[in-house]
Every structure is written in C-alpha cells, then in structure tokens.
N, C-alpha and C positions, 0 to 999 in steps of 0.2 A: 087245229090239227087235222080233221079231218075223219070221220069215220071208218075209210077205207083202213084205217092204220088198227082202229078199235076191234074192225071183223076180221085182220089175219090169225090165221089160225094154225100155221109154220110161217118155219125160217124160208123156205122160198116166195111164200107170200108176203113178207118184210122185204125182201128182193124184188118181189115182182114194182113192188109200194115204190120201193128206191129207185129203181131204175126211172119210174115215170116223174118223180122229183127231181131228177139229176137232169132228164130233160126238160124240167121245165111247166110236166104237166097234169102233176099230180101235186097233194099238198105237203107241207113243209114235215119231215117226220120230226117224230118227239122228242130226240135226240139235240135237237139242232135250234137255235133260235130263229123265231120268225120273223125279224128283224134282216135277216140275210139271205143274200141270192141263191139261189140251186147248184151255181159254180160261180169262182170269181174268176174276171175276164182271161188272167193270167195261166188260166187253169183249164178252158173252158175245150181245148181240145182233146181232153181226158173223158169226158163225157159220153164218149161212146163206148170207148172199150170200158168205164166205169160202169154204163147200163147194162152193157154186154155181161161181164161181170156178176153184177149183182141178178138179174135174167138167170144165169148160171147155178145162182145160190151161194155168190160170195158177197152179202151182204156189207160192202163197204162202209163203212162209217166217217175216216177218215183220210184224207189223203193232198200229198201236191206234186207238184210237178220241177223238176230238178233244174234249177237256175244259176246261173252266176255272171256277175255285174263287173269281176274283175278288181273291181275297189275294198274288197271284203264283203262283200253281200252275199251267199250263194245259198243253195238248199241241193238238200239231198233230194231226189225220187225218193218215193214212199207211200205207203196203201197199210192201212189198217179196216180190218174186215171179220167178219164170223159166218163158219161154213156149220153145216151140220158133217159130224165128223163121218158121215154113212155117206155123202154127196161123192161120186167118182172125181170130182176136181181137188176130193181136200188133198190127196194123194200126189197131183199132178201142181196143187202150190206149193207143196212142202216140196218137191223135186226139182224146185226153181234154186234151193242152197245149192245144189249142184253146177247152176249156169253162173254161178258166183254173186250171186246175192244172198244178203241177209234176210234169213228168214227166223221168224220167233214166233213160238206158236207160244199158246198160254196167259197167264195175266200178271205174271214175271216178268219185266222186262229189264235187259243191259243196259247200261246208261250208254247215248250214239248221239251225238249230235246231229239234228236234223237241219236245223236253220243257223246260221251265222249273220249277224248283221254288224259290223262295224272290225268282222273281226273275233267278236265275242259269241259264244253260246249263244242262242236264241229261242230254238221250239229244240225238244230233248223227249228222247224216251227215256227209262229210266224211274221206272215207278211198280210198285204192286197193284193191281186193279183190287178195287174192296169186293167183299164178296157178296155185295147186295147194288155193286156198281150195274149190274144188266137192269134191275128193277127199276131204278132212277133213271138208267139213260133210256130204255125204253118204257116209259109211264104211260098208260092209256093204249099199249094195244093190247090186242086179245089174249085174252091168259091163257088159252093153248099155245098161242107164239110167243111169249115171254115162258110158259114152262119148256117148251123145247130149246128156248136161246140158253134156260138153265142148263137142262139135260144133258143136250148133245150140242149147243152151240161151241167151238170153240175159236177166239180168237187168235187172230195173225197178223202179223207186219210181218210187210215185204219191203222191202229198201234196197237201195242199189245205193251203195256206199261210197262212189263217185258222187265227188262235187258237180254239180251243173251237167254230169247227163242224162239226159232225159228222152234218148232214142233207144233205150233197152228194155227198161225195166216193163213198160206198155204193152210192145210188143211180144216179150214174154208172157205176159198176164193173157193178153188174147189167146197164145197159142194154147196155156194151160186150161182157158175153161172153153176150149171149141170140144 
C-alpha cells in the first residue's frame, strides 16, 4: 500500500496520493486491489482531468468513461468522488445538476443504470453506503485523514445520463475544479 497513504493527514492529501496513482506513480491506494492498473486502457484519457481533480480535493474513487458499441454494450459517463464539504469546488460540482447532469451527493443513492451489456443492467447505482463503508474502503491511512473523510468527507456521483457520451461530462469536471 504504501506509506505515503498511512502519513495523510486530510482529504487533500488522499488527493494529492490519488492523483500520483492515477498517473501511474505513486502506490496503489487502499481502496483499490493491487492486482489492477491505475487506469484501464479504455479509460486512460480521463487521467488527467481525474489527477487534475483529485489535485483539487475531489478525491475520485470511482469512475468511467461513456461508451457505446451499438450492439447493446454502452455506459454511461460517471465519477464517484469525496470532497471536503468547506473545499470551494464542492459548490461548483453540485452546480454541474444545472449543465444537466446527474448529480448525488450522500450515501443514498437512486437506482440509474450505469453499464449495459447485452442489453441488460450491468454496473448500477442504487445502494446505501454502510456507515463504517469510509473505514473499510480507506484502511491504513492516517487517522487524521479517515477522521476528516468521516467528518466533513462527503460523497458525489456525477453522471451524464447519456448513453455513450463522453465529450461532456470531462470537460465540465475540469472547468468546475479550475
């Protein structure tokens, strides 16, 4: 895992951590299996405005990039992340419902379908987060950075509710954490 993950001591220091794993050169956060790449190939031009991002203090967790195959395969755009709610961006992502995207803040979420493959449901929001889900997903960093992801962490999905496109939602994201 990595030490640097163990001495963060906020949520922009879990940011700063992710940004340097997303490109590739920092280590794998605790969140995440070590088994898998920093971005998969399909995905891998997100990587910057995802460091950019996270740099910002919108600690990304999870996310992809909106595709479609035409045969039934497609995905939505999408970003699941945790800001500190005092960050001047948390403001300016909740203001992205406005550009017409779905925005959910909390650990509530509506059931939306994210992924389709055949046709069928595939990846889905659509769950409660448990309320000891932050200690698990983040195990092993600094307990001043998991009590602030307690405190004032809160999480967001963003989603652009279009099938397969995937020249929006980015570019919003950028403009909202400059």
């Amino acid at each position: 895992m990595g030490s640097v993950w163990r001495e963060s001591r906020t949520i922009a220091d879990l940011g700063r951590h992710m940004a340097l794993w997303l490109e590739g050169s920092g280590p794998s956060w605790p969140g995440y299996g070590a088994d898998f790449g920093y971005e998969e190939d399909d995905a891998s031009h997100l990587v910057p405005v995802l460091a950019a991002a996270n740099r910002a203090g919108f600690v990304t967790v999870q996310s992809q990039p909106a595709t479609d195959d035409g045969r039934g395969s497609r995905q939505r755009a999408w970003v699941e992340g945790i800001v500190h709610y005092r960050n001047p961006i948390f403001g300016r992502l909740l203001d992205l419902q406005r550009q017409g995207f779905t925005v959910i803040r909390g650990s509530r979420t509506p059931y939306l379908v994210l992924t389709e493959e055949a046709g069928e449901p595939h990846t889905t929001l659509g769950y409660r987060i448990p309320r000891n889900w932050r200690a698990r997903e983040w195990h092993g960093v600094g307990r001043h950075a998991l009590r602030e992801l307690r405190q004032h962490g809160v999480s967001l999905h963003l989603v652009d509710t279009a099938w397969g496109r995937d020249d929006r939602l980015w570019p919003a994201l950028a403009a909202a954490i400059r």
